[in-house]
C-alpha positions in Angstrom: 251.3 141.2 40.9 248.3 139.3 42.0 246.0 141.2 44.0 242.8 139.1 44.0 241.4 138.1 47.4 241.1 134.9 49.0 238.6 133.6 50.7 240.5 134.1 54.2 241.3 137.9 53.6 240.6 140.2 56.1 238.7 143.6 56.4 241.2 146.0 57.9 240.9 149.5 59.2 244.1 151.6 61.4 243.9 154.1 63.6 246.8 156.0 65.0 247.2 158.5 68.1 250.1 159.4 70.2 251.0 156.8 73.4 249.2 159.8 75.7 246.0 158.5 74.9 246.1 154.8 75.9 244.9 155.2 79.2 241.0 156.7 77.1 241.8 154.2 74.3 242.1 151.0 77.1 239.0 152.3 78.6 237.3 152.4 75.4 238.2 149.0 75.0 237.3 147.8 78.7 234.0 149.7 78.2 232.9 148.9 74.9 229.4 146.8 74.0 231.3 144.4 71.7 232.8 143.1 75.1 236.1 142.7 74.2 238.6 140.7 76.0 242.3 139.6 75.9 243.0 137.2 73.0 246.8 136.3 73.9 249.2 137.4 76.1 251.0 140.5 75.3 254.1 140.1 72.7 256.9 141.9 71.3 257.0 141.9 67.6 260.4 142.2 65.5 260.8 142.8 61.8 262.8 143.2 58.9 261.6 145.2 55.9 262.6 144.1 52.6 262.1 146.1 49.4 263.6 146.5 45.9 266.4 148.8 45.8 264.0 151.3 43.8 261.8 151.2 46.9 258.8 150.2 45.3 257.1 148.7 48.1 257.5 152.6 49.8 256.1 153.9 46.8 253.3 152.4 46.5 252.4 152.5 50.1 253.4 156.0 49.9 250.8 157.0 47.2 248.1 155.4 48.5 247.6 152.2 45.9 244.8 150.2 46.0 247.1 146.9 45.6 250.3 147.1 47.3 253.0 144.2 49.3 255.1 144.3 51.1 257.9 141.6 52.5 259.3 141.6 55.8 260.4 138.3 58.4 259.0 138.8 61.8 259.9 137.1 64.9 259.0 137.4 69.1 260.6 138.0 71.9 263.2 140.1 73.6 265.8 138.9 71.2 267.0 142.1 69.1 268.6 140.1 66.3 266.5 137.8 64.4 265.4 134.5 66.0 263.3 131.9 64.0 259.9 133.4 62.9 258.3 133.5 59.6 258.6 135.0 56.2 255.5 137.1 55.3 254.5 138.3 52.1 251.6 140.6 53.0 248.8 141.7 50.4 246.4 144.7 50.4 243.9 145.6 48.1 241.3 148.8 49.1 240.4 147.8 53.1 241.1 143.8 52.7 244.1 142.5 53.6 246.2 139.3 53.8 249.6 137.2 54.1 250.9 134.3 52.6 253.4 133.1 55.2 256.4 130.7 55.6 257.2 129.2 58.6 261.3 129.4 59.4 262.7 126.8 62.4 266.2 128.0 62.6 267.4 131.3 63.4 268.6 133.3 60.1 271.4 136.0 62.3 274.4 134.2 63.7 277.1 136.6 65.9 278.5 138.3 63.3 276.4 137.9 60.3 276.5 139.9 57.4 272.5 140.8 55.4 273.8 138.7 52.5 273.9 135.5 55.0 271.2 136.0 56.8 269.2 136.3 53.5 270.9 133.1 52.3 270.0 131.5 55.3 266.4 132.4 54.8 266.5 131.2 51.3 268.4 127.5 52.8 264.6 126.9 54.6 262.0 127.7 52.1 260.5 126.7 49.2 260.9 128.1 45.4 258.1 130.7 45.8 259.7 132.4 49.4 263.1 132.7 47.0 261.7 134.5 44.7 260.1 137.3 46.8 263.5 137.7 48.3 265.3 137.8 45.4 262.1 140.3 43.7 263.1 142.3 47.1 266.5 141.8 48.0 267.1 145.1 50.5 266.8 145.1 53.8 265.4 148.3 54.5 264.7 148.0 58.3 264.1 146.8 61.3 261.4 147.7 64.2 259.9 146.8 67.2 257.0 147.2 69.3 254.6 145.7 72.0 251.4 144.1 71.2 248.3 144.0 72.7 245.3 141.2 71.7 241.6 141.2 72.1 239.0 139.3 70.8 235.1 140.7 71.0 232.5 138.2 73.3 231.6 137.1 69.6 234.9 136.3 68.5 233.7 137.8 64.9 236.5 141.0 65.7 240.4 141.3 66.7 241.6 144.0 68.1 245.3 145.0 68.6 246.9 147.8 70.3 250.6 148.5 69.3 253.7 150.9 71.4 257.0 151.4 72.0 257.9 151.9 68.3 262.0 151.3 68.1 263.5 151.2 64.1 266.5 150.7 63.0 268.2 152.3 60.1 269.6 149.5 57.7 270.3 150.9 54.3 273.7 150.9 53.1 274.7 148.3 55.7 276.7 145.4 55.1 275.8 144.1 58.6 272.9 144.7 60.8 272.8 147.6 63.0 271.2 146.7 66.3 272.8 149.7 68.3 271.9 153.1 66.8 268.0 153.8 66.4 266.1 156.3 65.1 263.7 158.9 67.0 260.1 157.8 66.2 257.6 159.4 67.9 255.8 157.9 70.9 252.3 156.6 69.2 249.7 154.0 69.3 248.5 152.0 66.6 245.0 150.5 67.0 243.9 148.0 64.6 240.4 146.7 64.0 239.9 143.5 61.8 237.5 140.5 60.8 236.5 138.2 58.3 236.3 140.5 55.3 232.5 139.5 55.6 231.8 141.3 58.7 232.9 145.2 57.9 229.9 146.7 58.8 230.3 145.1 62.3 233.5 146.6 62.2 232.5 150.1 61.0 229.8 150.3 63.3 232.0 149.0 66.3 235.0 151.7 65.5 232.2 154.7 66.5 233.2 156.8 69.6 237.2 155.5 69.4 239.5 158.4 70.9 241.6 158.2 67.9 242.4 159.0 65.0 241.5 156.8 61.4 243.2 157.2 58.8 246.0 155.2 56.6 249.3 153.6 58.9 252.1 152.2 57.9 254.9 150.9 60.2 257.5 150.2 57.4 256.6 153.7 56.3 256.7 155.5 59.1 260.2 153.8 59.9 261.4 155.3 56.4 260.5 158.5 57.5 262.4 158.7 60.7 265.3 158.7 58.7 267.2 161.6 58.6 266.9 161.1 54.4 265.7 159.1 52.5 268.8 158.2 50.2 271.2 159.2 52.3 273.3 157.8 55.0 
């Protein structure tokens, strides 16, 4: 497991509150002397978890680790089954964070796919290194969705993004994707704060006065958990 740095990693810290709040978190935002602004347009975010059939990448986000990954393909769009996107392997180690990504043009899910061919026909588009986190993490855990909001501060040295209406889908134990029955998550916002790993101060000093709360989030984690057990149906 290689968990040293780049250059390009990212300082990283999550804050979490329930969807009540966004009006006083937006304000914040709006109000705030780093003079944030929209970055992009707003998007919709789909994923698919993978993990080894141990759960390891749970585990170690579970505990806590210093170094953990985690593998998941993410796509856009309104399009519940997976469109073309990009295979992320994404890194953490303390508050720095980052992805080695692989671009994929054509859509893995066909009507009617099993997980075993849409994996296949992620592994038909990339390179020897994307094969082998797939076959190091060969389960499709799960699948979630939310809306994204970007900002950018007047400096463009900070990103901002603001994350609701959490869907997940249960896919353990699945020969085929389940698209139709979801699990209850609750109704929360996920604020993340980042920069080049060189500015954290800015970023420590900028998070003061946010009507939230800090501390550690995890979407793949928190998916797990809305499952009625853990390994059972």
């Amino acid at each position: 497991m290689n968990h040293i740095p780049p250059q390009d990693a990212r300082f990283e810290i999550k804050f979490v509150d329930y969807e009540t709040k966004m009006p006083q978190i937006l304000q914040w935002v709006r109000m705030h002397n780093a003079r944030f602004r929209k970055h992009y347009p707003d998007r919709t975010i789909h994923n698919i978890y993978f993990d080894t059939h141990d759960y390891e990448a749970f585990s170690e986000n579970l505990s806590g680790a210093s170094n953990r990954e985690k593998l998941r393909y993410r796509w856009y769009g309104k399009s519940i089954t997976p469109q073309a996107g990009r295979l992320e392997f994404k890194k953490r180690r303390n508050l720095l964070g980052w992805k080695e990504i692989c671009n994929i043009k054509a859509a893995p899910y066909t009507e009617g796919a099993r997980w075993r061919d849409i994996t296949n026909r992620l592994k038909q588009q990339v390179t020897h290194r994307e094969r082998l986190w797939l076959h190091s993490n060969p389960f499709p855990v799960l699948t979630n969705v939310y809306n994204r909001k970007y900002f950018i501060s007047g400096d463009g040295l900070i990103r901002l993004t603001l994350d609701t209406g959490f869907k997940v889908w249960d896919q353990r134990f699945k020969s085929t994707p389940n698209f139709k029955h979801a699990s209850h998550v609750a109704a929360t916002v996920v604020i993340e704060i980042k920069s080049d790993h060189r500015h954290g101060k800015i970023v420590s000093s900028i998070v003061q006065g946010l009507p939230a709360r800090v501390g550690r989030h995890s979407k793949y984690i928190t998916g797990i958990k809305s499952f009625q057990t853990l390994f059972g149906g």
